[in-house]
Steps between C-alpha positions, in 0.01 A plus 500: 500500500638877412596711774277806528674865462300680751473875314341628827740396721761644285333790398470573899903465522563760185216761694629426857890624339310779322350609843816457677698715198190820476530503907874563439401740219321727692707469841813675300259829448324384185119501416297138428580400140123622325363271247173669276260264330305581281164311449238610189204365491277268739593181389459233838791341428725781444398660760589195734843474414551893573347439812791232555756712346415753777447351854846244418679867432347637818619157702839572396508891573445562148252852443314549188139603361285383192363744298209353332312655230188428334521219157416795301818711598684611156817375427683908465338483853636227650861566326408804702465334792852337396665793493400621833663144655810542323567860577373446876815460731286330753400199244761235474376218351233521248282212364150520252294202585386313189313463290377840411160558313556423132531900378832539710812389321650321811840497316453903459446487883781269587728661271433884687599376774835576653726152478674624814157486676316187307519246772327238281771506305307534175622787348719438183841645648456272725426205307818627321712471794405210599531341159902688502579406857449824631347558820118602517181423569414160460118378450390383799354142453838352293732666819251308730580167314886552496475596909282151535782280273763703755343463799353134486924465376350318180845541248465705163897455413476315149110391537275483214237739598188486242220796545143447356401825420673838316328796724689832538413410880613174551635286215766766322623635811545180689644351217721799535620470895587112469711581239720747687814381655401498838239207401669328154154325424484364107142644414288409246152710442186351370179594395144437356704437121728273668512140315593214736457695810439220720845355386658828603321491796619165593903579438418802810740505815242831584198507368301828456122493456394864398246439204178584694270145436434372759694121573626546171836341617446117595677242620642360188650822419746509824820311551540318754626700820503870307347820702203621358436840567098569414434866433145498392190564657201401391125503612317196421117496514375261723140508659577254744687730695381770728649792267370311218939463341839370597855626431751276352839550309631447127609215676259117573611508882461180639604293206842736478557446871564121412730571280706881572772516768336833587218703414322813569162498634230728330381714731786556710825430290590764274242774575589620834863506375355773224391747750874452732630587185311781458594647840873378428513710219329812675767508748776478262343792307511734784831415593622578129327831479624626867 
């Protein structure tokens, strides 16, 4: 049976340092690193994860605000609104919670932004430095996977590491970190044109599940004793149950437990390492711009 990377657990490590590190921060004189979220619209779900994003930065001494603003906002208003953040010496980190209604260009949004504040690391200089081994921002979710393979000491030196799935927020970038020296990972990046994927799959020391169906990834695609790392999250409809869904991975759980040497749960594998991320990179911001 795999061993189980407990994200929450670690994820409670990474905040408990970032606590212990923004205490120290403001001891020497400094104020609390200020993260600004920005949330458009009234969609449930994104409002949810803001409301995560929020009380985690307030647990670790972290200050911020969300502005929201009505679905109908104008995108010269919200680059506006951009503006403001990124001229504001107060705001340190800043991050636009997507997706935004379908008239805003999110990449216009993204790309106003100042890279020097963009703690989701999506901006394009960013992307850039990461992609040149500079230092930057990186997207939160693919540095939450490298701190689980580091933490749970699972080695990257020399493995084949295969990622299902080409996203500018997990896939590219991730493919991107466990190539850098400091992990030496030989990656290979599929997708929905892939031919032979399970075949790929199966040659996998890592295995990456970021494609968004749900237990898309089953047991005959996993070597025997590689890490699967499930990134998706998906809601299942299922009347049976009080809330009338489930969640579940990319990944067919049970049947990959029998077979992985470790795995990530879904909930509670990658996604709490997302928002330690987030507040990782806040902090670093503020100590760059002081």
């Amino acid at each position: 049976m795999a061993i189980i990377i407990d994200g929450k657990a670690i994820a409670s490590e990474v905040r408990a340092e970032i606590r212990e590190d923004v205490d120290q921060w403001v001891a020497l004189g400094n104020a609390p690193p200020y993260l600004a979220v920005v949330l458009v619209g009234d969609n449930p779900a994104s409002a949810s994860y803001v409301r995560g994003k929020i009380k985690a930065s307030q647990n670790v001494g972290i200050a911020g605000d969300t502005l929201t603003f009505d679905a109908m906002i104008s995108e010269e208003k919200l680059l506006e609104v951009i503006e403001d953040l990124n001229s504001s010496p107060k705001v340190n980190g800043i991050l636009v919670q997507l997706p935004l209604p379908n008239h805003i260009n999110a990449s216009c949004v993204i790309e106003a932004m100042d890279p020097n504040k963009d703690v989701d690391g999506l901006h394009t200089v960013n992307a850039g430095r990461l992609a040149t081994d500079q230092t930057g921002f990186v997207p939160c979710t693919p540095a939450g996977i490298i701190e689980l393979l580091h933490r749970s000491k699972i080695p990257t030196q020399g493995k084949h590491a295969v990622i299902i799935g080409r996203s500018n927020l997990v896939g590219r970038p991730l493919g991107n970190l466990l190539l850098q020296k400091v992990n030496n990972a030989t990656v290979t990046i599929c997708h929905s044109r892939t031919q032979n994927l399970p075949d790929i799959c199966r040659q996998a020391d890592i295995l990456v599940a970021a494609i968004g169906l749900a237990e898309f990834v089953t047991r005959d695609m996993i070597k025997p004793g590689a890490t699967v790392i499930d990134v998706g999250i998906n809601r299942v409809d299922d009347p049976s149950t009080a809330r009338g869904y489930y969640l579940t991975g990319d990944v067919d759980y049970q049947a990959a437990t029998e077979v992985a040497g470790y795995i990530t749960p879904v909930p509670g594998g990658v996604g709490p390492m997302t928002i330690a991320m987030l507040l990782k990179n806040t902090l670093m911001a503020t100590k760059q711009q002081k």
